[in-house]
MDTraj code that builds the backbone (N, CA, C; nanometers):
import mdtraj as md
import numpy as np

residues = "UNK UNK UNK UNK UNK UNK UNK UNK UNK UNK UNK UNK UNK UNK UNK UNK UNK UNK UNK UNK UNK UNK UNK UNK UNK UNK UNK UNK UNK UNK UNK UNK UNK UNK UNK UNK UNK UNK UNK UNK UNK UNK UNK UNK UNK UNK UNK UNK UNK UNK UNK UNK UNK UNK UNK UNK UNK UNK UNK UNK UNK UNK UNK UNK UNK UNK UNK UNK UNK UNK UNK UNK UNK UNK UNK UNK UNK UNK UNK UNK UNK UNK UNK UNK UNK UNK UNK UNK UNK UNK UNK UNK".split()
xyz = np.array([
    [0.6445, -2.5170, -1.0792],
    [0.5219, -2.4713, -1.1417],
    [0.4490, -2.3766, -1.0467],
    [0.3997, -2.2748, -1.1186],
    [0.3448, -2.1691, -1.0107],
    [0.1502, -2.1775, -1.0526],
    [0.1442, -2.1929, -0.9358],
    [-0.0605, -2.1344, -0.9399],
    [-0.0788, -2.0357, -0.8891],
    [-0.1520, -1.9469, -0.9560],
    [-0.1647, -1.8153, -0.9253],
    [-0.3240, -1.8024, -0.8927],
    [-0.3320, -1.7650, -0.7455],
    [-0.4626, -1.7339, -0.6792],
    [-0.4936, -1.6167, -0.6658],
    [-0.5852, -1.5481, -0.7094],
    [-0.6194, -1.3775, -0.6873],
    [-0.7473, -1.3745, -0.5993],
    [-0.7317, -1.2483, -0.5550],
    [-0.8521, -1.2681, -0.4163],
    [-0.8563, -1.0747, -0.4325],
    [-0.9613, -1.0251, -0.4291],
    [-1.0160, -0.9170, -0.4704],
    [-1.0028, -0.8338, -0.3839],
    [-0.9241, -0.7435, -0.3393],
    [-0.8858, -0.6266, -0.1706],
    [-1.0124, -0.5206, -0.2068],
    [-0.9995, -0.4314, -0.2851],
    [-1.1085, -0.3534, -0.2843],
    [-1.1533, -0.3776, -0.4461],
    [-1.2488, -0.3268, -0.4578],
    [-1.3315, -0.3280, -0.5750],
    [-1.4598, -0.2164, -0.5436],
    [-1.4923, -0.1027, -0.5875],
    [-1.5407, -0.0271, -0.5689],
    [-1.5430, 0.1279, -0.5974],
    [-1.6936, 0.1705, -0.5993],
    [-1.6650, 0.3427, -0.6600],
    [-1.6612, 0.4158, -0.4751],
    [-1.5988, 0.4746, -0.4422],
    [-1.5805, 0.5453, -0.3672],
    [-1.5859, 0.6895, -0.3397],
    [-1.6229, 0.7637, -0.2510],
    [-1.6286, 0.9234, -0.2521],
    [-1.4467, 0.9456, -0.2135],
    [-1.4423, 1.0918, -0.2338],
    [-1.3097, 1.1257, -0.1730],
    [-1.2645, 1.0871, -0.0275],
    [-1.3538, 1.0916, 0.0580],
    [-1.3173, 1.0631, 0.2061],
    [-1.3404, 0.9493, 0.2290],
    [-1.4194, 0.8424, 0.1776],
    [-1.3587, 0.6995, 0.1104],
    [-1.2672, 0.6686, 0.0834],
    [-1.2443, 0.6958, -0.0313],
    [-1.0990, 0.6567, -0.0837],
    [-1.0090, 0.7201, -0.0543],
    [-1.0058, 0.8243, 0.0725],
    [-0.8785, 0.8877, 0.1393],
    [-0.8545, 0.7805, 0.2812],
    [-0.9505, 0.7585, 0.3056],
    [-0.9863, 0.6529, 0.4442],
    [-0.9324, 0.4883, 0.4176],
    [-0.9536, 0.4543, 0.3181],
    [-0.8925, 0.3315, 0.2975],
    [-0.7775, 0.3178, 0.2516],
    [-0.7611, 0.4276, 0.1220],
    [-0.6214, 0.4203, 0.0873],
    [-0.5296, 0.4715, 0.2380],
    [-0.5460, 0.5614, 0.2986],
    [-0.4536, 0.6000, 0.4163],
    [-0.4087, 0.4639, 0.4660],
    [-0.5320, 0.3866, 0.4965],
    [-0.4798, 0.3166, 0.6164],
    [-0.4039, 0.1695, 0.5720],
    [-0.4357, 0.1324, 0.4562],
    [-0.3755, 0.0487, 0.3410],
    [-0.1828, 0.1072, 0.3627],
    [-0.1458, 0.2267, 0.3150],
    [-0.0026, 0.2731, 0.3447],
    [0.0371, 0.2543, 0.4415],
    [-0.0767, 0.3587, 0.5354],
    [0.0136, 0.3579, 0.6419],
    [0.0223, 0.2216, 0.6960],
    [-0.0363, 0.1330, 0.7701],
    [-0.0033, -0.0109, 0.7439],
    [0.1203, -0.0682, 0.7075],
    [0.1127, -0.0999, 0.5925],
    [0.2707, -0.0919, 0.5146],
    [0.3735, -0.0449, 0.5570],
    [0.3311, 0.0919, 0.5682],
    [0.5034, 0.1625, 0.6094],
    [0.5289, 0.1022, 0.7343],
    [0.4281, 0.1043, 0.8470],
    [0.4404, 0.1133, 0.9781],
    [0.5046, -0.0756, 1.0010],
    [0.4859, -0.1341, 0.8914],
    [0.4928, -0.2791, 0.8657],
    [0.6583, -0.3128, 0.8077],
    [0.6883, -0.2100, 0.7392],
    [0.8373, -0.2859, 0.7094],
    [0.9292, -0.1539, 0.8174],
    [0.8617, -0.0164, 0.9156],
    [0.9892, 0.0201, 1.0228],
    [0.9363, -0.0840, 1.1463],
    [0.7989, -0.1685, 1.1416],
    [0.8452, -0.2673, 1.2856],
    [0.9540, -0.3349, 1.2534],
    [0.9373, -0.3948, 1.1077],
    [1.0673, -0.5113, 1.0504],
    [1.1843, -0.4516, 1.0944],
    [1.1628, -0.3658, 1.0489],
    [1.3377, -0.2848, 1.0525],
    [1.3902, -0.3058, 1.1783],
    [1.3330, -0.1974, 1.2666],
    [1.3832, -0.1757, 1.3842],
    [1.3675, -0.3610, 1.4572],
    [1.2683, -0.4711, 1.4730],
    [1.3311, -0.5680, 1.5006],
    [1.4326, -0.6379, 1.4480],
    [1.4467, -0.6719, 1.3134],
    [1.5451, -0.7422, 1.2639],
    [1.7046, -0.6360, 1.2496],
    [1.7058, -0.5424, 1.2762],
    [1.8250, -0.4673, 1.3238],
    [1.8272, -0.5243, 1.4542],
    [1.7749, -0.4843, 1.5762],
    [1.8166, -0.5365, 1.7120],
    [1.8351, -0.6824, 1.6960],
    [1.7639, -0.7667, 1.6759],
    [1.7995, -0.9003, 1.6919],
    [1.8995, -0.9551, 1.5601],
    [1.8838, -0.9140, 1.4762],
    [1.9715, -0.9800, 1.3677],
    [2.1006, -0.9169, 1.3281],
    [2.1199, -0.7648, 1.3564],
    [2.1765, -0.6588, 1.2779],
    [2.1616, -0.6827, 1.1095],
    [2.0613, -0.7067, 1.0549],
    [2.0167, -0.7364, 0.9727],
    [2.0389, -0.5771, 0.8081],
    [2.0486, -0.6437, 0.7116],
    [2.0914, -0.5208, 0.6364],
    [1.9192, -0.4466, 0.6240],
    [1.9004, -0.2883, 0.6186],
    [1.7854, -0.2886, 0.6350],
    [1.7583, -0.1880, 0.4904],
    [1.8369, -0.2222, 0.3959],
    [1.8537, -0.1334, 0.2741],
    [1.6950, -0.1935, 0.2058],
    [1.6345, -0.2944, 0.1847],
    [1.5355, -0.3322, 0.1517],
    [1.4142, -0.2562, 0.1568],
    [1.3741, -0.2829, 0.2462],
    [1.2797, -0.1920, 0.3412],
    [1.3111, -0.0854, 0.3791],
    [1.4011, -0.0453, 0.3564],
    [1.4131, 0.1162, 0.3427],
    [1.3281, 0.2407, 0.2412],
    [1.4083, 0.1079, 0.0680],
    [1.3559, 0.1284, -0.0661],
    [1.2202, 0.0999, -0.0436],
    [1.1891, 0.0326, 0.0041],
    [1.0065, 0.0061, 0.0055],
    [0.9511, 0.1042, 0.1047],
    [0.9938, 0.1269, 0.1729],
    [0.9434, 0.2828, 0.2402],
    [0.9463, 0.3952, 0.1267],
    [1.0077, 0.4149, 0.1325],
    [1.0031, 0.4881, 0.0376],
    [0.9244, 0.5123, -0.1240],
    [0.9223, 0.3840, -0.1220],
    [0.8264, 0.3718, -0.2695],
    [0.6373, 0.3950, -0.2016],
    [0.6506, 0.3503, -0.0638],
    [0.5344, 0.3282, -0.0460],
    [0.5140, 0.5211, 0.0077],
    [0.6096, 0.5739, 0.0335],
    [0.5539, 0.7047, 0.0939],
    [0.5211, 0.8155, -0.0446],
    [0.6028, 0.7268, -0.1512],
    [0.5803, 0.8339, -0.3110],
    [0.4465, 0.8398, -0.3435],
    [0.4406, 0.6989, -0.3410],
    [0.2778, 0.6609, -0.3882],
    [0.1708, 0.6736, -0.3466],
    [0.1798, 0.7195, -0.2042],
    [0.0983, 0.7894, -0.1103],
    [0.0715, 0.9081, -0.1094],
    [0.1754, 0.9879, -0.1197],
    [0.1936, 1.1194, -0.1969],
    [0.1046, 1.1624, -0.2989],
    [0.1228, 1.0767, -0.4342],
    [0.0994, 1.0468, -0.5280],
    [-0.0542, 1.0081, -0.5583],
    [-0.1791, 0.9098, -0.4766],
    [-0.2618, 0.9067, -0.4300],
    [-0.3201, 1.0497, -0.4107],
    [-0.2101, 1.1138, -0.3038],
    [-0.3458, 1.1903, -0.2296],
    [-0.3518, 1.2743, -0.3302],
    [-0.2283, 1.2859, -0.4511],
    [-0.3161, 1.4409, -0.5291],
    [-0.4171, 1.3845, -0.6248],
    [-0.4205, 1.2586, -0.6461],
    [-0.5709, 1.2028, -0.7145],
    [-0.6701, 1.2306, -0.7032],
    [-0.6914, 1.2275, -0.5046],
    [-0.7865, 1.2431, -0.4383],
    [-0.8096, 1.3718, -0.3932],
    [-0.7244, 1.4627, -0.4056],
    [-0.7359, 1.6320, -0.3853],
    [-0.8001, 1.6299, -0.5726],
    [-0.7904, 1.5677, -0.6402],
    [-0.8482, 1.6365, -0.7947],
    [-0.9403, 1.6139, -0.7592],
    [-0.9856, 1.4423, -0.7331],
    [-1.1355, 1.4282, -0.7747],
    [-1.1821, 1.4895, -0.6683],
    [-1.1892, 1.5088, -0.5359],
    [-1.2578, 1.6465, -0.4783],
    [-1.3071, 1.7990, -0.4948],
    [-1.1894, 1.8404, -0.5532],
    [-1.2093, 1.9545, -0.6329],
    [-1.2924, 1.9620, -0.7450],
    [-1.3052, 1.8487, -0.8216],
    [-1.3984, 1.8254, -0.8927],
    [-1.5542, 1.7497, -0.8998],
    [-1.5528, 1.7323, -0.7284],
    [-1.6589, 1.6718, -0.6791],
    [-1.6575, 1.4843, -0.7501],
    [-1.5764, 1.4322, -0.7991],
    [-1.6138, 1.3275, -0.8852],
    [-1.5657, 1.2083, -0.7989],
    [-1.6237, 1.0976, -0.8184],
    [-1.6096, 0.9462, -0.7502],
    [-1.4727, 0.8927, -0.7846],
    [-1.4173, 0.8090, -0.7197],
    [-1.2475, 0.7239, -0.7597],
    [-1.3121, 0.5700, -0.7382],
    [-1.2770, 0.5442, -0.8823],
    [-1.2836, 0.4133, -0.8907],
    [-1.1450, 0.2790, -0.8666],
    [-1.1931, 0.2200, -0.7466],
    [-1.0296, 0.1763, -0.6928],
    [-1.1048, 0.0227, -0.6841],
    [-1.0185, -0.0663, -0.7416],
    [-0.9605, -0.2127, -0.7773],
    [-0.8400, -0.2420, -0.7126],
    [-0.8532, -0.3322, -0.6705],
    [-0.7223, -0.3998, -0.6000],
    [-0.7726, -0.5471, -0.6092],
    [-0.6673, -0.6012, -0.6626],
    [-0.6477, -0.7429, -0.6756],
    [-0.5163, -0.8221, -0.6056],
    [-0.5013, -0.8824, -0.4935],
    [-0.4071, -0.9485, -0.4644],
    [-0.3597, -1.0729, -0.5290],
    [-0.2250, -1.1424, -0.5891],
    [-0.2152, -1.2538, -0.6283],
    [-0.1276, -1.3068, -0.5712],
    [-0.1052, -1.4149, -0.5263],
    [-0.0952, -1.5421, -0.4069],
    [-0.0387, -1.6949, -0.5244],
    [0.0893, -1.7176, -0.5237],
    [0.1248, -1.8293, -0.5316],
    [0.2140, -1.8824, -0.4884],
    [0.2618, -2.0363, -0.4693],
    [0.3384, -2.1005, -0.4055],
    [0.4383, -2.1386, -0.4749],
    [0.5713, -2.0811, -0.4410],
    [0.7221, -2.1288, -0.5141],
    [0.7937, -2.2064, -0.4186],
    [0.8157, -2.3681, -0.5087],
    [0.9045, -2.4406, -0.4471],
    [1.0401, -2.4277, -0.4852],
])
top = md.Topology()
chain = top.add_chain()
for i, resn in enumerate(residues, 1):
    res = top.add_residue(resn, chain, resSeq=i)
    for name in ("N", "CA", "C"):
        top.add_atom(name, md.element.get_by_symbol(name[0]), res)
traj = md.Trajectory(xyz[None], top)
């Protein structure tokens, strides 16, 4: 049986250099989070690192992808409204 706990990451209207400032560091994070994985669990494990490869990658699209959001609503002077909800449950 799964319980599902949600806990609120951002919630908020933001300017462009806001929401370029948090979203940045939210990715980069991430990325910088599955090449520590990599590069340790290769040296110590020789571990397959095809996983986290694909998730690099998804995470550098979407980053991409982000910033031309945030190049519109600049250009258009307008606010980004960004929600983030984390959900958290326990599988036995």
């Amino acid at each position: 049986m799964k319980n599902d706990t949600e806990f609120k990451l951002i919630d908020g209207i933001f300017s462009s250099d806001e929401a370029a400032n948090i979203l940045a560091a939210l990715f980069d994070y991430k990325i910088d989070y599955h090449n520590r994985e990599d590069f340790s669990n290769h040296i110590r494990f020789n571990k397959d690192l095809s996983h986290s490869k694909q998730r690099i990658e998804e995470l550098i699209s979407a980053k991409v992808a982000v910033k031309k959001l945030i190049d519109e609503s600049t250009l258009t002077s307008s606010k980004l409204v960004i929600k983030s909800t984390i959900t958290i449950s326990i599988e036995k």
